[in-house]
C-alpha positions as CSV (number, residue, x, y, z in Angstrom):
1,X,92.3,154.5,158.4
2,X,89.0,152.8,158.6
3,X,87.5,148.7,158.6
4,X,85.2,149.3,155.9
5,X,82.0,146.3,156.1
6,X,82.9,143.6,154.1
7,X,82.5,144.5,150.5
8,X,80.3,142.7,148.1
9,X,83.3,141.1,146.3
10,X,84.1,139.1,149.7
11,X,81.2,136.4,149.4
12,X,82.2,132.9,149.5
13,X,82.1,131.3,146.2
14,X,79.6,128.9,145.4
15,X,80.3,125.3,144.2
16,X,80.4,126.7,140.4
17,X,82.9,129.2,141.1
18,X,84.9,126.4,142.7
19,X,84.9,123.9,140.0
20,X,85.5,127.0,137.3
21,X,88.1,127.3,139.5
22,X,89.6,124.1,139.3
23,X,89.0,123.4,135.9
24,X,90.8,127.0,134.8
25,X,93.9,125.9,136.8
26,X,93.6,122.9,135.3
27,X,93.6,124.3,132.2
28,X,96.5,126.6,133.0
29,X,98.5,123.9,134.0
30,X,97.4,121.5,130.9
31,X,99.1,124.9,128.9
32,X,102.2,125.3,130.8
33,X,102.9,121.4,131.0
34,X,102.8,120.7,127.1
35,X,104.9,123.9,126.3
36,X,107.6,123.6,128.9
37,X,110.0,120.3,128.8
38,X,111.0,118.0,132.4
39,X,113.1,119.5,134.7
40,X,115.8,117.8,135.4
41,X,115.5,117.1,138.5
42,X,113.1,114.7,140.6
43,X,110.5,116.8,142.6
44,X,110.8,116.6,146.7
45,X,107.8,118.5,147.6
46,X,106.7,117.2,151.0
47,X,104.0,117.3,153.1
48,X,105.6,119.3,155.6
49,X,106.2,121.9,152.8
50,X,102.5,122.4,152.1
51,X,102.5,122.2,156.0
52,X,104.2,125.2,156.1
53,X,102.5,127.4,153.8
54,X,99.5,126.5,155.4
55,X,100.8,127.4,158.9
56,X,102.5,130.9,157.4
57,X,99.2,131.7,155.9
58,X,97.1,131.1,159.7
59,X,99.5,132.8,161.9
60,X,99.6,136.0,159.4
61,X,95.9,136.4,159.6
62,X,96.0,135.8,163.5
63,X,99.0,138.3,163.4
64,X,97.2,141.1,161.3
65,X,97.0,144.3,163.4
66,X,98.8,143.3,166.4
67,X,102.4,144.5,165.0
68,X,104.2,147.6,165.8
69,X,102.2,150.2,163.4
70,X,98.8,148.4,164.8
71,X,95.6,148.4,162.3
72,X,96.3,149.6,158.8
73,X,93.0,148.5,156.9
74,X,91.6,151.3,153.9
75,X,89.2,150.8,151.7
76,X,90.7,150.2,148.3
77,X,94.1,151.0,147.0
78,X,92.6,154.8,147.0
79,X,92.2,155.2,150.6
80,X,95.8,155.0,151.2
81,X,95.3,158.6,150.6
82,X,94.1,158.7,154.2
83,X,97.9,158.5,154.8
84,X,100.2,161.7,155.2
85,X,102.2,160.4,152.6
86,X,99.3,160.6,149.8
87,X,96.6,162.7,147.9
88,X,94.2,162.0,145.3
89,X,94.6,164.3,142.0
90,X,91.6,165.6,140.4
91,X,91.4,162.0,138.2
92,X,91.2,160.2,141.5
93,X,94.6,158.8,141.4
94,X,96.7,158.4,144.1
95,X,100.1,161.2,144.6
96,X,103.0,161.0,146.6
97,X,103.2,164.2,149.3
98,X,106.7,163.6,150.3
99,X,108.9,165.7,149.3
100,X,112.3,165.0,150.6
101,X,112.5,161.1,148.6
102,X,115.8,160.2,147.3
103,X,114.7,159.6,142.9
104,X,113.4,155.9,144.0
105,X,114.5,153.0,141.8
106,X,112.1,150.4,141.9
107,X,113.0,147.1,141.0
108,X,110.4,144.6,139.9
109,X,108.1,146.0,137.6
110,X,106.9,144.1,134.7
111,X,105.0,145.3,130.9
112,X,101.7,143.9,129.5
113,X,102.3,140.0,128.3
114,X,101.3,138.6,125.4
115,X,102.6,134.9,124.4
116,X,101.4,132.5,122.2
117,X,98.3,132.8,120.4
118,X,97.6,135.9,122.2
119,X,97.6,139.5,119.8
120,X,100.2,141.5,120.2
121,X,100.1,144.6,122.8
122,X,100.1,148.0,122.0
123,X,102.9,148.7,124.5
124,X,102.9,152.3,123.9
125,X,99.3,152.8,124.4
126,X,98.1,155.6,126.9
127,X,95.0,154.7,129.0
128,X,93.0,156.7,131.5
129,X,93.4,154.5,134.5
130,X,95.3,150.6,135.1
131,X,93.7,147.7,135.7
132,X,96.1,146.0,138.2
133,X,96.2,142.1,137.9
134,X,94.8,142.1,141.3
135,X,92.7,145.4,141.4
136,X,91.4,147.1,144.8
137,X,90.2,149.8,143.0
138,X,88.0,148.6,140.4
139,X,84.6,148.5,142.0
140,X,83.3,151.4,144.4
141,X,83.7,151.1,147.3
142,X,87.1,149.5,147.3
143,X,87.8,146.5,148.7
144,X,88.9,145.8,152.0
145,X,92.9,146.6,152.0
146,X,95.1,145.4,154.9
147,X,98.9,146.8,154.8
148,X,99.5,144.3,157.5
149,X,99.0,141.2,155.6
150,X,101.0,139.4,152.5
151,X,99.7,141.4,149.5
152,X,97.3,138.5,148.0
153,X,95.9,137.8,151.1
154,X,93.9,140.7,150.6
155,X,91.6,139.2,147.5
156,X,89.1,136.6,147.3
157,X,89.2,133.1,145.6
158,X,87.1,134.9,143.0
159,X,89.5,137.3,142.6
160,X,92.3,135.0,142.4
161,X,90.5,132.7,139.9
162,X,90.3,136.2,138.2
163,X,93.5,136.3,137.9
164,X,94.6,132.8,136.5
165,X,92.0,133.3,134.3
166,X,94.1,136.4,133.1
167,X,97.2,134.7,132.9
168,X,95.6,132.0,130.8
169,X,94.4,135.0,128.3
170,X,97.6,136.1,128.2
171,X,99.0,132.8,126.4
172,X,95.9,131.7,124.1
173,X,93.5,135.1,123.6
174,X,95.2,138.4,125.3
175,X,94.1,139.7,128.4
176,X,92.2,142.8,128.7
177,X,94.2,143.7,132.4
178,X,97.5,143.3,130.1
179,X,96.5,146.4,127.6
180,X,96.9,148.8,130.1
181,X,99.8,147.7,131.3
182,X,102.1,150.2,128.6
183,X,105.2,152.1,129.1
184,X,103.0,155.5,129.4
185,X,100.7,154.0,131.9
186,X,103.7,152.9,134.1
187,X,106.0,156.4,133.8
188,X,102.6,158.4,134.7
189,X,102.6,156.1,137.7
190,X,106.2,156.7,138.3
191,X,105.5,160.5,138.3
192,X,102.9,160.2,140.9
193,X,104.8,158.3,143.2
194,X,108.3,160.2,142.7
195,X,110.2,156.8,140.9
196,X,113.1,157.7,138.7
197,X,113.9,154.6,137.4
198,X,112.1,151.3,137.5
199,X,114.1,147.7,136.6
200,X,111.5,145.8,133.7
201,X,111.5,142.4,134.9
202,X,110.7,139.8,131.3
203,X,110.0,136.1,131.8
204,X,110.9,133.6,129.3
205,X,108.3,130.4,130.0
206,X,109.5,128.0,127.7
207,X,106.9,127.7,125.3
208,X,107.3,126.3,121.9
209,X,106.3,129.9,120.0
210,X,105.5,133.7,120.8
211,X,107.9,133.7,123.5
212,X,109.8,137.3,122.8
213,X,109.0,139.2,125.9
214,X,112.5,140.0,126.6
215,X,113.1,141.3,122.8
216,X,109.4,142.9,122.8
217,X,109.9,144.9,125.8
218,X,113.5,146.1,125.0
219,X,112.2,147.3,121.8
220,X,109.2,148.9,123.0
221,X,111.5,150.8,125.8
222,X,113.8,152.5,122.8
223,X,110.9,153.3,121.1
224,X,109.1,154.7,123.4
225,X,113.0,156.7,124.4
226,X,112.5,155.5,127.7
227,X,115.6,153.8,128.3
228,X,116.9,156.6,131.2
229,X,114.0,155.3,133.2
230,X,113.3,151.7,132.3
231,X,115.7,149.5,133.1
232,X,115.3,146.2,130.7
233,X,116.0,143.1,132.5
234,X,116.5,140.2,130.1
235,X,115.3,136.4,130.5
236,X,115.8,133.0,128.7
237,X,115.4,129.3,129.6
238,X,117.9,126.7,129.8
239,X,116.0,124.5,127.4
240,X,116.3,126.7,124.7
241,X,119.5,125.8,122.8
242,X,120.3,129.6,121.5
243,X,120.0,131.0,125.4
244,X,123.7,131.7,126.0
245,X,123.6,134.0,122.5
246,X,120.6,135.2,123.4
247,X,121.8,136.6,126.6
248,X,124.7,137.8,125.2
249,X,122.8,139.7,122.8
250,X,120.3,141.2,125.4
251,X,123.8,142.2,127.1
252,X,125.1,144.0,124.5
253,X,121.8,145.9,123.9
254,X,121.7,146.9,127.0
255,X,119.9,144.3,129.6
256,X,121.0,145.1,133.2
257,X,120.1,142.1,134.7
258,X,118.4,138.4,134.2
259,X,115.3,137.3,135.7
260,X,114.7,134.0,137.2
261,X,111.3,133.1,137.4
262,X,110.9,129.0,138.6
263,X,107.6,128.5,139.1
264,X,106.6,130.3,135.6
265,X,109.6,128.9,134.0
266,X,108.7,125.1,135.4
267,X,112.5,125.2,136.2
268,X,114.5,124.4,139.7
269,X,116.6,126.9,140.5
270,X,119.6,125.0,141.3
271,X,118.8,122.9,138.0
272,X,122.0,122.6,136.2
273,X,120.9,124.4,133.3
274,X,120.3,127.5,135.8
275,X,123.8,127.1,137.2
276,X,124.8,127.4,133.5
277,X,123.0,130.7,133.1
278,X,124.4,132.1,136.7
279,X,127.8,131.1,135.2
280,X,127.1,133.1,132.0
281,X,125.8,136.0,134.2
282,X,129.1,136.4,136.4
283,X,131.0,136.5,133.2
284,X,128.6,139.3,132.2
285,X,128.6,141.2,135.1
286,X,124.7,140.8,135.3
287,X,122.7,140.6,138.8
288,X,119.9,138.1,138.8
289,X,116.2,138.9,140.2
290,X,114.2,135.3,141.8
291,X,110.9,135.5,142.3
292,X,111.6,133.6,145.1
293,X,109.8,131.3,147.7
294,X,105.9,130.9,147.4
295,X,102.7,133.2,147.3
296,X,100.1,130.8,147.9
297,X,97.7,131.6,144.8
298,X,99.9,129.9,142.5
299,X,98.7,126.7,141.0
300,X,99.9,123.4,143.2
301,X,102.1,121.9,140.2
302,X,104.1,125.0,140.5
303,X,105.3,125.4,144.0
304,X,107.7,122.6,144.3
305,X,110.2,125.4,142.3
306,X,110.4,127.8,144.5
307,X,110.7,126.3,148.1
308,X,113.7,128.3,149.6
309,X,116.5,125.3,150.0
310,X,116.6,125.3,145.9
311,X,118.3,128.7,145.6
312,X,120.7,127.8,148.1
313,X,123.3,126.4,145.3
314,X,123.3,128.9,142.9
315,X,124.0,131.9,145.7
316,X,126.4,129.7,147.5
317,X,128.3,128.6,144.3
318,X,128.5,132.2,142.4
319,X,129.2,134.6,145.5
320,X,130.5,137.4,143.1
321,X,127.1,137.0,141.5
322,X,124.3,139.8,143.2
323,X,121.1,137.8,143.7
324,X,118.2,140.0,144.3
325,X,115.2,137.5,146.3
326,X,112.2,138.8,144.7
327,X,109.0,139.3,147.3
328,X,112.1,138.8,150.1
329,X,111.3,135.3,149.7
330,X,107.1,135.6,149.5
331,X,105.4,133.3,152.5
332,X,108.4,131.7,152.9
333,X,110.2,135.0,154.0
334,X,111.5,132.8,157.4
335,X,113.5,130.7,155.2
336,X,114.9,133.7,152.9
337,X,116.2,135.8,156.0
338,X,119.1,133.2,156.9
339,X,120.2,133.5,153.5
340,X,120.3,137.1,153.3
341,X,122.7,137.2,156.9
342,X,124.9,134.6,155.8
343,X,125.5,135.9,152.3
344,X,127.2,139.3,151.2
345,X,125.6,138.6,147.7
346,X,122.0,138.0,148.6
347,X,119.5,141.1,149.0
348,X,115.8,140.6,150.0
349,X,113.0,142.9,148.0
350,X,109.5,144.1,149.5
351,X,106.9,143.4,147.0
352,X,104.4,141.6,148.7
353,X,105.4,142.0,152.0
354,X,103.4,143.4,155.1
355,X,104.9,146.0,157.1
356,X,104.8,144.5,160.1
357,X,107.0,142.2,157.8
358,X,109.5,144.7,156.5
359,X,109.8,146.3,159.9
360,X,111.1,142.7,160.8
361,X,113.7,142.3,157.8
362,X,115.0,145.8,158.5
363,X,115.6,144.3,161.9
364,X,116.8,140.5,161.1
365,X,118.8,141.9,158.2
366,X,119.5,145.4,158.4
367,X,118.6,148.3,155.7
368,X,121.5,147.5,153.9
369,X,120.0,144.2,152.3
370,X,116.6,145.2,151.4
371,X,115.7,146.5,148.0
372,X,112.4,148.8,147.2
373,X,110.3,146.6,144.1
374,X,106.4,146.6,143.9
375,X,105.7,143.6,141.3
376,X,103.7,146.4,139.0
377,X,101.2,146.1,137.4
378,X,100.2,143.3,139.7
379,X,99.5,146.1,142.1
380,X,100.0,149.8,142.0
381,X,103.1,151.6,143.3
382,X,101.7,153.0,146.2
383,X,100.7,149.8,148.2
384,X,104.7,148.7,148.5
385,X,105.8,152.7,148.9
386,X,103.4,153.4,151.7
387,X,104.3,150.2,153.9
388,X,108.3,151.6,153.2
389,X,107.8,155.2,154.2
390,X,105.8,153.4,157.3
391,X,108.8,151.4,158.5
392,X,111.4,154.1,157.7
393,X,109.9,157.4,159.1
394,X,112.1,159.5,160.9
395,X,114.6,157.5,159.5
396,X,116.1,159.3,156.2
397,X,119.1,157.0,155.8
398,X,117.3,153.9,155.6
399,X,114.7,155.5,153.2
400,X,117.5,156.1,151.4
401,X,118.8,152.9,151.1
402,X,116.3,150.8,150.6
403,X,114.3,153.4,148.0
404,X,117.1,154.0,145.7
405,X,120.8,153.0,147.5
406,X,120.8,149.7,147.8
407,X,120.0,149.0,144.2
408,X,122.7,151.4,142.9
409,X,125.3,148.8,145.4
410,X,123.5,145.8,143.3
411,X,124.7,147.3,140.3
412,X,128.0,149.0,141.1
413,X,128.6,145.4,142.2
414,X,127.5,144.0,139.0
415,X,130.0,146.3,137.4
416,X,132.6,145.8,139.2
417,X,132.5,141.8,138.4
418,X,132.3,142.6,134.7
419,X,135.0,144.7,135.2
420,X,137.4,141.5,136.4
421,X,135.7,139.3,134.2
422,X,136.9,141.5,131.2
423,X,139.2,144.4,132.8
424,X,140.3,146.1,129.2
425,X,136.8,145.1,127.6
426,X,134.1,148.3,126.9
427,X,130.5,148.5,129.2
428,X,127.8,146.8,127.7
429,X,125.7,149.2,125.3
430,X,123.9,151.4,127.5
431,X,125.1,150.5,130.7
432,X,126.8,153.6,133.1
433,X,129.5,152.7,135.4
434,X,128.1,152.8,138.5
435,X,124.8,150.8,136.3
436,X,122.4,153.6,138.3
437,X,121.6,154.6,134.7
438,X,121.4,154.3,131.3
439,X,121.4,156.2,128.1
């Protein structure tokens, strides 16, 4: 482990980077606003919200360090391989070493996006290496990477404009990030890091055209005869009229769960239209993944949907429905915890999260609610697995829960509703009992 200088990629931006700043998320917002209808309900962002962020944001970087597993700062994504639980390959790429895993399922991975006016992506396209939406790797040296700190915090406002400059491309031109982001590029990736089955996490924004990603990337996964391993989760919006048949549909061809994303999807989620989809989703026997609570980089217009108290409805109204919190609740982790002790149907996953962090929810919450998922290809595999094999060593049985068990409960649980919702009806196409695999 080492605290490399500050790499050249750390400079504060001038006053043009700033206002190219601005005016991209300007730009991004101008996008997202004109294709995505009012919510219907009125926003209550306060000040003490943004309060809050700002206050999570302080103490973290005052906190970095001082936790349990002390200093854990490498430079670059590679230099986890300073780690016993990693080697680099002849290609430079970074290996598990561990032998005795339990075949991980991760559960928040996502495939190269292309809406709008953007070309289409060749999904099946084999690379030599992934360019990660927020990429540690890309220059030499590497930049400065602290496992001890929320994920983002570790990347510069350049960086970060970066990367709503890519999410822009993505709708209007195609991003070049998003072409290596294929179904090859993410099994090799699950080879190295010993991941047997990964859940494929779609988004539907909302926008008037090109917004397929759901049917895109379900195709792509039975053509590529990948369905053992990826596991397609559907999306759809509540302002599109067809989205009950469209789920249904996704259902029947196999979907294994719905993804919920408010801030992309400009939608609360206790918005009434949500509840509808929840409703659908019980009846379906189909867990739901938030990305839940708020990462900080996001543009302003978007955080208002994800402040924690707006998923307290939906998990307090459908307790047979499993609701996975995505990023255990991002910077507002404090305020996803309660919800995970006082609710049997609520599980907290680690993307994002520092280890000090996880060592804290396993704690609070106990290995039985927390769910392995690394947000790939924002960020490789190996920056979420080494902070869990950190907080679990010695520990096999919580390894094992939170690498591969506790999703298998999420969908035996899933099951089990569809089961009483329909109790002489057949499994969805491609859908196992226990919902561990498919095929």
């Amino acid at each position: 482990m080492i605290s490399p200088e500050r790499h050249p990629n750390r400079r504060e931006p001038s006053a043009l980077l700033l206002n190219r700043r601005a005016f991209t998320k300007r730009l991004l917002a101008t996008v997202m606003a004109a294709g995505l209808p009012a919510c219907s309900h009125p926003a209550d962002y306060t000040d003490e919200d943004i309060a809050q962020l700002d206050r999570q944001k302080r103490e973290e970087a005052e906190r970095a360090g001082r936790g349990p597993y002390g200093a854990l700062r490498f430079q670059g994504y590679r230099g986890l391989a300073q780690l016993p639980y990693f080697k680099l390959d002849g290609n430079g790429h970074l290996r598990v070493t561990v032998h005795d895993l339990p075949p991980v399922i991760d559960f928040h991975t996502h495939l190269g996006v292309a809406l709008l006016f953007a070309p289409a992506l060749d999904l099946q396209r084999r690379t030599p290496r992934v360019q990660y939406f927020l990429d540690c790797d890309r220059d030499q040296p590497g930049c400065d990477f602290d496992l001890d700190v929320y994920i983002n915090a570790n990347f510069t406002p350049a960086a970060h404009d970066e990367l709503t400059r890519d999410t822009l491309n993505q709708l209007l031109f195609g991003g070049r990030a998003a072409q290596t982001h294929t179904i090859p590029n993410l099994l090799a990736e699950m080879d190295a890091m010993g991941v047997q089955q990964a859940a494929v996490l779609a988004i539907a924004t909302g926008l008037p055209f090109g917004d397929h990603l759901t049917e895109t990337w379900m195709q792509a996964i039975v053509q590529a005869h990948a369905g053992e391993r990826l596991l397609p989760f559907a999306s759809v919006h509540p302002h599109d009229s067809r989205w009950r048949e469209q789920l249904r549909t996704f259902a029947r061809r196999g979907a294994r769960g719905v993804k919920i994303h408010p801030e992309m999807q400009r939608l609360f989620p206790d918005d009434p239209g949500a509840m509808e989809i929840y409703g659908e989703c019980e009846r379906l026997g189909l867990p739901v993944i938030f990305h839940a609570g708020r990462s900080g980089i996001e543009p302003e217009f978007m955080r208002q949907y994800a402040v924690m108290r707006r998923y307290v409805a939906p998990i307090e109204t459908f307790p047979r429905v499993q609701f996975v919190l995505g990023h255990a609740g991002a910077r507002d982790v404090a305020a996803a915890i309660p919800l995970a002790q006082r609710h049997a149907n609520v599980w907290l996953e680690t993307a994002g999260q520092s280890v000090t962090q996880l060592h804290e929810l396993l704690v609070q919450v106990g290995a039985d609610k927390v769910i392995f998922g690394t947000d790939w290809p924002f960020y490789p595999v190996a920056a979420t697995l080494a902070k869990v094999l950190l907080v679990t060593e010695g520990q096999p049985s919580v390894r094992a829960a939170i690498l591969r068990g506790n999703a298998e409960r999420v969908f035996a649980a899933a099951a089990s509703t569809r089961r009483a919702a329909t109790p002489t009806g057949p499994l969805r196409d491609g859908a196992s009992e226990d919902g561990a695999s498919s095929g």
